[in-house]
C-alpha distance (Angstrom), angle and dihedral (degrees) to the residues before:
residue distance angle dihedral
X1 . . .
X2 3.97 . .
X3 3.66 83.2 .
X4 3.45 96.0 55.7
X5 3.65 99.1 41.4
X6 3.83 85.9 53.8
X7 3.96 91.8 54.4
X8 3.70 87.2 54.0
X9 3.71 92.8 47.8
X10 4.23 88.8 50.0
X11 3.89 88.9 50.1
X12 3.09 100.9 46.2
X13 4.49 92.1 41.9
X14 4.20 75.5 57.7
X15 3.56 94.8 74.3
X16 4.20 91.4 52.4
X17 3.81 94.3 -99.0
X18 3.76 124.6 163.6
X19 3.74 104.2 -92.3
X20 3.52 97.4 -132.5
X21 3.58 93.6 49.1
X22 3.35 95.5 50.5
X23 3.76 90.9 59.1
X24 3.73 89.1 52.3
X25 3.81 88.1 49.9
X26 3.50 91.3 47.7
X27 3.56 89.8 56.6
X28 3.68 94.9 50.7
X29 3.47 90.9 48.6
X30 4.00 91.9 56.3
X31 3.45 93.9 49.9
X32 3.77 89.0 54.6
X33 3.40 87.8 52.5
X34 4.22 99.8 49.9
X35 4.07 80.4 53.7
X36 3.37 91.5 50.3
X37 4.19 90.3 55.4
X38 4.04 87.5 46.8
X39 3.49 92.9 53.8
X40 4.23 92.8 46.0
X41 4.07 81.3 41.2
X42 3.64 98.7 53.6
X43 3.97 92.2 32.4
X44 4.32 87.2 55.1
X45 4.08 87.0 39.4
X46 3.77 85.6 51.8
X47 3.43 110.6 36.5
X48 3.73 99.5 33.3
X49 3.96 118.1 24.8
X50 3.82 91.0 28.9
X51 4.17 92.6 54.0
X52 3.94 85.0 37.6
X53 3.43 85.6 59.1
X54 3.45 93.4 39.2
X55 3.52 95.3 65.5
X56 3.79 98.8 45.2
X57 3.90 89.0 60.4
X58 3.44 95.0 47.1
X59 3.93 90.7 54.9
X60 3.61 94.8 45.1
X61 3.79 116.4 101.7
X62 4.02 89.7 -131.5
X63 3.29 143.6 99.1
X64 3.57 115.3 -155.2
X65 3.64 93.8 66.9
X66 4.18 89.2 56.6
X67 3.29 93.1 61.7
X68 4.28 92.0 48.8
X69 3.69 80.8 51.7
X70 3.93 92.4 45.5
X71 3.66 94.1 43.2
X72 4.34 88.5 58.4
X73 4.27 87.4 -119.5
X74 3.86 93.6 136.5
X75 4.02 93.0 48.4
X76 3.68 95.1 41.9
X77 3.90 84.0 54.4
X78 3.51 90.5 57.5
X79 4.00 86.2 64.3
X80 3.61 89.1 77.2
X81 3.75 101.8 58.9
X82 4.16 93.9 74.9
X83 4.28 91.6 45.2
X84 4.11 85.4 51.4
X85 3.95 91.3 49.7
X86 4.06 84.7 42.9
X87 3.53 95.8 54.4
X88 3.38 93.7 45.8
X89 3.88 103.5 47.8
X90 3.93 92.5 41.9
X91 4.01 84.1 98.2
X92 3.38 92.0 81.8
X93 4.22 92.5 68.4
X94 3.58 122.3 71.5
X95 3.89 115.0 -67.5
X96 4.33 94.0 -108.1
X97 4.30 85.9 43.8
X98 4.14 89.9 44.7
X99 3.86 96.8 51.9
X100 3.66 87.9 46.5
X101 3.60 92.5 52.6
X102 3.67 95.0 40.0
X103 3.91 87.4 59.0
X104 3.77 94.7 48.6
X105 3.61 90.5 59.6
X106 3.91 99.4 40.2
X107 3.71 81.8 49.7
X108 4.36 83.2 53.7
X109 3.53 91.9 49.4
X110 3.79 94.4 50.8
X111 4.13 91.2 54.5
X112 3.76 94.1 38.0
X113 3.98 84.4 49.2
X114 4.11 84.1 48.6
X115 3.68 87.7 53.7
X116 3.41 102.6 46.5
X117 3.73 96.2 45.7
X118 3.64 86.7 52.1
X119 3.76 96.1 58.6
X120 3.75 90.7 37.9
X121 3.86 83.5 57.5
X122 3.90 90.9 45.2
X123 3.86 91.5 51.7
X124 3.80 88.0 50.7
X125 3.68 93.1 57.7
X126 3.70 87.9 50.0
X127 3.10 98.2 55.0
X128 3.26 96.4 46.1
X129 3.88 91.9 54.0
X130 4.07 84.2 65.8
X131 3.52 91.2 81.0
X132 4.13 127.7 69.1
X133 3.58 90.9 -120.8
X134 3.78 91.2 71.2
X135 3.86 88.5 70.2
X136 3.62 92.9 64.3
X137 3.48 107.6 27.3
X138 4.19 105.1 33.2
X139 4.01 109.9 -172.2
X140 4.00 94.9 -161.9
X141 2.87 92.7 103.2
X142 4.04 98.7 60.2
X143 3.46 86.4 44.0
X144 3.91 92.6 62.0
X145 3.70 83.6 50.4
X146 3.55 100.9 45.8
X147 4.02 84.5 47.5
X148 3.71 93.3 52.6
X149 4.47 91.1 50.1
X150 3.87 87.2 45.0
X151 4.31 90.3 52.3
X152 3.46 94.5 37.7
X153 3.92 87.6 59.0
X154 3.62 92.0 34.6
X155 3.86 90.2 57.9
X156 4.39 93.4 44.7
X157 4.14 82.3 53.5
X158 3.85 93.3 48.4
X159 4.02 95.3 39.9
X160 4.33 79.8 44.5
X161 4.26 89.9 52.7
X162 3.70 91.7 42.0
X163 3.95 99.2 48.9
X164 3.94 86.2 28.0
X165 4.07 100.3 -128.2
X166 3.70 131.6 123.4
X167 3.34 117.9 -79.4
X168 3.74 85.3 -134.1
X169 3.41 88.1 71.0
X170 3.78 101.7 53.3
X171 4.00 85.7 45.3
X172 3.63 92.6 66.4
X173 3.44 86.3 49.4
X174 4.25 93.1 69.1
X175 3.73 99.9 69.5
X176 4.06 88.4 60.9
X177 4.37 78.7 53.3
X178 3.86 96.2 43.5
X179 3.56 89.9 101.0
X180 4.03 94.2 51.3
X181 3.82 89.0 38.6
X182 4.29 82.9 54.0
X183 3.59 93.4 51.6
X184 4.09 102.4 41.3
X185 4.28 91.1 43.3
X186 3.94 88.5 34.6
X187 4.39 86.4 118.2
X188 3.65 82.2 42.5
X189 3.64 102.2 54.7
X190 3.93 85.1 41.5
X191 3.52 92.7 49.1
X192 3.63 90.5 51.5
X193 4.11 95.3 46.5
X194 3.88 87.4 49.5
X195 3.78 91.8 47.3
X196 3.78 97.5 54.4
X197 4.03 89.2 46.1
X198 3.67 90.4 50.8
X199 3.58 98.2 48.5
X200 4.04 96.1 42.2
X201 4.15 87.7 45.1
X202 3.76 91.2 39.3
X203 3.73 95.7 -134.4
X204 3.47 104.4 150.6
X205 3.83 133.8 18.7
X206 3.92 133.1 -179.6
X207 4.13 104.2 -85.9
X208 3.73 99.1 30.3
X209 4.06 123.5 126.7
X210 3.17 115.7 -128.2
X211 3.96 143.7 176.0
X212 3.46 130.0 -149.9
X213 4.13 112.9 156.4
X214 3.63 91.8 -169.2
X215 3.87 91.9 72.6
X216 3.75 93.1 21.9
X217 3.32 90.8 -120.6
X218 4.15 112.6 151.3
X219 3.94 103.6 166.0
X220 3.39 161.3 38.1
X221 3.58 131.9 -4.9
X222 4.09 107.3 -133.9
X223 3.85 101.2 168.6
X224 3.67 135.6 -4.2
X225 4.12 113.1 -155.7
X226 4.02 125.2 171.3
X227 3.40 105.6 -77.3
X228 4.12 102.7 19.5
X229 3.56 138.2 48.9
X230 4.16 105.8 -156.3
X231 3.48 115.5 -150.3
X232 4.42 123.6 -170.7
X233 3.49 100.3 -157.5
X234 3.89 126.0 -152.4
X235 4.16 89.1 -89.9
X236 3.93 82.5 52.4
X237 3.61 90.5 -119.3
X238 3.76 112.8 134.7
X239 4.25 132.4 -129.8
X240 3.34 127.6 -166.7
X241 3.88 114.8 -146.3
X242 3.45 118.2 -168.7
X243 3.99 110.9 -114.7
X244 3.68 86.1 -119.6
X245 3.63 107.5 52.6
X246 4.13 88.1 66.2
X247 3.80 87.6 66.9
X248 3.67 97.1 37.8
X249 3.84 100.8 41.9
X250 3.82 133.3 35.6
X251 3.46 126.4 -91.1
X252 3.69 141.4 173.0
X253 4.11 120.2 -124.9
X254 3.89 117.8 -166.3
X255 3.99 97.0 -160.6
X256 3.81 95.5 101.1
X257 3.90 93.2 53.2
X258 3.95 86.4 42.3
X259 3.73 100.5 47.6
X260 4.32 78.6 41.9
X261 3.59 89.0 74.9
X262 4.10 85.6 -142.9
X263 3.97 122.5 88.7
X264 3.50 105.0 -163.2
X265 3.73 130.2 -118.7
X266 3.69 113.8 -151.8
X267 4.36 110.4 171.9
X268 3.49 140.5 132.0
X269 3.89 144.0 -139.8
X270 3.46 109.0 -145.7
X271 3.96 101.1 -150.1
X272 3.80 117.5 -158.0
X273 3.75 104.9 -113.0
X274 3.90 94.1 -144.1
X275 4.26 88.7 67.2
X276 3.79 82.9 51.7
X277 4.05 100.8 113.3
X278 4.04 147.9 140.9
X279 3.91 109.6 -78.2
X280 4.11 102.3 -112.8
X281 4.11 123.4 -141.4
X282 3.82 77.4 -101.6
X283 3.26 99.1 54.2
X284 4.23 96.1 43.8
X285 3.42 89.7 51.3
X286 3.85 93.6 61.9
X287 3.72 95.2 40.6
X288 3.74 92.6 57.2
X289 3.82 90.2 68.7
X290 3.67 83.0 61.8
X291 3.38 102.9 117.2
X292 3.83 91.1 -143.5
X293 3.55 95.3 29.2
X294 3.83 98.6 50.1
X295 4.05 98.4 89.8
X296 3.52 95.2 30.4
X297 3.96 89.1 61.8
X298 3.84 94.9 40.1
X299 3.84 86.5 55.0
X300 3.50 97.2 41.4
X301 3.58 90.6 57.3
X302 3.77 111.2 43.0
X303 4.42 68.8 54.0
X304 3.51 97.7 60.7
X305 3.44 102.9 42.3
X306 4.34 94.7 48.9
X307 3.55 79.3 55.3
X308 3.38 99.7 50.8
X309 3.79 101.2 38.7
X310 3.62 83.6 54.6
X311 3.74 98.0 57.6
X312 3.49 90.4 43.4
X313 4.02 85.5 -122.3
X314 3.86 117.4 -164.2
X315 3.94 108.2 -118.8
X316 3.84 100.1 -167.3
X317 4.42 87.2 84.4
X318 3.31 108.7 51.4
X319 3.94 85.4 -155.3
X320 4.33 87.4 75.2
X321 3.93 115.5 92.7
X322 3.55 129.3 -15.6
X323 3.95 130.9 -35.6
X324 3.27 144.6 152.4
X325 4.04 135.9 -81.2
X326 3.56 135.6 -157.1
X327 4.38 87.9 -131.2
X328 3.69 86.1 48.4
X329 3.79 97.6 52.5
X330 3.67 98.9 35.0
X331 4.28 83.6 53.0
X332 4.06 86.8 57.4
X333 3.75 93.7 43.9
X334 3.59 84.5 58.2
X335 3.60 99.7 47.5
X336 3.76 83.3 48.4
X337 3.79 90.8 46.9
X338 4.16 93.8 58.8
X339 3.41 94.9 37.1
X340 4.31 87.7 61.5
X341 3.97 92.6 36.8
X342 3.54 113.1 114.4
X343 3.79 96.9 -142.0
X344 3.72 96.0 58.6
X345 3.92 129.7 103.4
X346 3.65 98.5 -128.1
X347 3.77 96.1 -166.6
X348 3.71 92.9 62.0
X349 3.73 139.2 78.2
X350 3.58 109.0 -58.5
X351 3.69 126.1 171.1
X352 4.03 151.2 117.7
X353 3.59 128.2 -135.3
X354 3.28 149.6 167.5
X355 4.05 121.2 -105.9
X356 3.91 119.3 -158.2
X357 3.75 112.4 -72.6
X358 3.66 115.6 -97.5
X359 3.84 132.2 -170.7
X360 3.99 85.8 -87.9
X361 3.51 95.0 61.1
X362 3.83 135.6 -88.6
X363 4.02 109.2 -45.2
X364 3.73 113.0 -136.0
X365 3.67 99.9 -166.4
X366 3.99 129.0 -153.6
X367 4.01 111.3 -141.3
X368 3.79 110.1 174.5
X369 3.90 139.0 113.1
X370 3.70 132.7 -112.4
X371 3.83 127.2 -137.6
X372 3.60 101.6 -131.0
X373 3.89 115.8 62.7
X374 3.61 101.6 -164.1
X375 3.79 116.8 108.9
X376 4.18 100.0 -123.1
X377 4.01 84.3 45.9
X378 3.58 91.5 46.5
X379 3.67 102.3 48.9
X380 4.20 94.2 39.9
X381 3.91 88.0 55.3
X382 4.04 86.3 42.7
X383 4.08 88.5 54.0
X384 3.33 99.7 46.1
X385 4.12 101.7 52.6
X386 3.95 89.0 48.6
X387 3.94 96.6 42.7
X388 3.75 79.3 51.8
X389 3.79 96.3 45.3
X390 4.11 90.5 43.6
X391 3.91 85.4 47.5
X392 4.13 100.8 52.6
X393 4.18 94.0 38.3
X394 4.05 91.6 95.1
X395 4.09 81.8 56.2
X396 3.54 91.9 66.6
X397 3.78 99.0 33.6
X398 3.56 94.1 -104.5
X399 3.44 126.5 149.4
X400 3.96 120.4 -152.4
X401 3.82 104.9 -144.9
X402 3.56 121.0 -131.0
X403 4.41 133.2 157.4
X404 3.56 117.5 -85.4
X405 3.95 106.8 -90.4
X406 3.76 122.8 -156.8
X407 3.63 91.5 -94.2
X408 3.56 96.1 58.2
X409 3.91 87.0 59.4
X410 3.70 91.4 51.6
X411 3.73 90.2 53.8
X412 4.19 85.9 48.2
X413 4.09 87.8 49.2
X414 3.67 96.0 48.4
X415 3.96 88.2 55.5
C-alpha cells in the first residue's frame, strides 16, 4: 500500500502541486478508495453469497436454518467483511491515524459480533419453540440471560479496545461493582430465580389460564420472558406479572381442570320449602310417564311398600313409614336428567344435593362436570340444564324461590 500511496503522491507532484499537500491528498484519495472496496465487498457479500445462501436454505428440508435466515444472521454477518478489510488496510495512514482506525473497527466488529450473536440466540429460541416441549419448559428466559453475560463482556472488550488495556484488568474491576450490578439487575436476578423454579416445579406453561386478582389478570399465558410473565386476558387486554410475584404470591392455574377434560358445574335451586309436600296417587301417576322418572317410581314403590308391610306401618297418617315427596322425586329426575345429557362427562363426579336451608329457601345444588372445557361450550351446556330444570319445577309442584318483586305487590294490591 506504501507503494501505491507513493504513486499517487508522484502523480499528483506532476501537475506542480504542493508536496505536502499532495501527500495529504494522496491520503484522502486512498481512503476513498478502501471505502470504495467495502462497499463492492459488502455489495458481493450481499448480493451474491448471502442470496447463494439464500437459496440453499430454502431447499433444505430443515428448519433451523429458516429461522437463521428469518432472523437476518447471514446478512448481518456480511457486516463484518468491510471492518476486516479496514483493519487491515489502515497501515497505509500514519502510525497515530492507523491505531485509531484500527480501534474503530475492532470496536465495529465487537457490536456487529453483539448483534449477530443476538439474532443467532433469537433464532435458537425459535427454533426451539417448534417443538411441544417449548410449551412447558420455555428457554427465553435463559436466553435473555445468556444475552445480558455475552453484552456485558462484549461492552468490558469494547471499553478495553477503546482505552487500550486488558480486559483482564477491567474484569477485576466488577467485584468492587457487584453491589451496583445487584441493585440495577435486581428484577433480573429475580426473574431468573423465579424462572428456574417455575420450570423445575412446572407451574406455569405458555397456553395455560390463569387467575391472579392481585394483577387482575384472568387469562392466558402467551409468553413467559426473564423478568415478565404476559398474560391476554379474556377482554384481550394484556398484564404483565412480574416472573417473581407467581412464586411469591398465590395464584390460580386452570391446566389441571383443562387437561381434566371436565369443567365443573357447581349451582343451586333454591326450592321454596312451603311447595315441599308428599307425592299424591295423582301426582305418581303423572310422573311415571316421565320418561326418566318412569322406573325410578316403579322401583321406588314396590320399595316402600316391602318396607312398610314389613313393619306393619299404620297407613291412616301419612306421617308413619316411608313415602314419597315431590323434592325427593324431582332430586332423582335430575340426577337422571345429567346422567342422559349429552354435554356431561359421565365418568366424573355427578350428583345433587341438598345444602342446609337458608332464609331463601332450601338449595338443591347441581355438582357435575361437562365434557367440553371451553368457556362458550361450558356456559351453553350450563344454560340449557337449568332453563330446563326452572322450566319442569311447576311439574312436580315445586316452587323456585325468589324475593318479592314489585309486580308481585301489584298482584297483592289488586286483591
Amino acid at each position: 500500500m506504501d507503494y501505491i500511496r507513493n504513486y499517487i503522491r508522484n502523480l499528483l507532484l506532476k501537475f506542480d502541486m504542493d508536496f505536502t499537500l499532495a501527500g495529504y491528498l494522496s491520503y484522502i484519495i486512498i481512503f476513498l478508495f478502501i471505502i470504495l472496496i467495502c462497499i463492492v465487498a459488502n455489495f458481493i457479500t450481499k448480493k451474491v453469497v448471502i442470496r447463494l445462501i439464500s437459496n440453499v436454505v430454502k431447499k433444505t428440508k430443515f428448519r433451523w436454518d429458516d429461522m437463521l435466515l428469518e432472523r437476518k444472521v447471514f446478512h448481518k454477518l456480511s457486516h463484518i467483511v468491510p471492518a476486516i478489510i479496514i483493519y487491515y488496510l489502515a497501515s497505509v495512514f500514519p502510525e497515530s491515524f492507523e491505531d485509531l482506525i484500527q480501534k474503530i473497527a475492532i470496536a465495529y466488529l465487537i457490536i456487529m459480533g453483539l448483534v449477530i450473536i443476538s439474532s443467532a440466540l433469537n433464532a435458537m429460541n425459535d427454533i426451539y419453540q417448534t417443538y411441544q416441549v417449548s410449551r412447558i419448559k420455555p428457554i427465553k428466559g435463559y436466553i435473555q440471560v445468556v444475552k445480558i453475560v455475552i453484552i456485558t463482556l462484549g461492552v468490558i472488550l469494547l471499553i478495553a479496545n477503546m482505552i487500550g488495556q486488558s480486559p483482564i484488568i477491567l474484569l477485576s474491576g466488577i467485584g468492587a461493582l457487584s453491589a451496583v450490578f445487584m441493585l440495577v439487575f435486581k428484577d433480573s436476578l429475580l426473574g431468573l430465580v423465579a424462572g428456574i423454579q417455575l420450570s423445575t416445579n412446572d407451574m406455569v406453561q405458555v397456553g395455560d389460564w390463569i387467575e391472579m386478582p392481585k394483577y387482575g389478570a384472568d387469562g392466558d399465558i402467551i409468553d413467559i420472558s426473564l423478568n415478565t410473565v404476559k398474560v391476554q386476558n379474556f377482554d384481550k387486554t394484556i398484564t404483565m406479572i412480574p416472573s417473581y410475584a407467581l412464586i411469591s404470591d398465590s395464584f390460580i392455574n386452570w391446566r389441571g381442570m383443562q387437561n381434566s377434560g371436565g369443567r365443573r358445574i357447581k349451582r343451586s335451586l333454591f326450592i321454596d320449602k312451603n311447595s315441599i309436600s308428599f307425592c299424591t296417587e295423582e301426582m305418581i301417576n303423572n310422573f311415571k310417564s316421565i320418561h326418566y322418572l318412569s322406573e325410578y317410581i316403579t322401583n321406588r314403590e314396590s320399595e316402600i311398600a316391602e318396607f312398610n308391610l314389613r313393619n306393619k306401618i299404620n297407613h291412616s297418617n301419612r306421617v308413619n313409614g316411608r313415602a314419597l315427596t315431590n323434592i325427593g322425586v324431582f332430586r332423582a329426575y335430575i340426577s337422571n336428567y345429567l346422567r342422559h345429557h349429552p354435554g356431561i362427562n359421565q365418568e366424573m363426579t355427578l350428583m345433587v344435593r341438598q345444602l342446609a336451608p337458608t332464609e331463601n329457601g332450601l338449595p338443591l345444588e347441581i355438582y357435575a362436570f361437562t365434557n367440553d372445557t371451553q368457556w362458550a361450550v361450558y356456559e351453553t351446556v350450563q344454560a340449557d340444564i337449568f332453563d330446563h330444570l326452572l322450566a319442569v319445577a311447576p311439574e312436580f309442584g315445586i316452587q323456585v324461590f325468589q324475593n318479592p318483586t314489585g309486580n308481585d305487590f301489584k298482584k297483592i294490591a289488586d286483591i
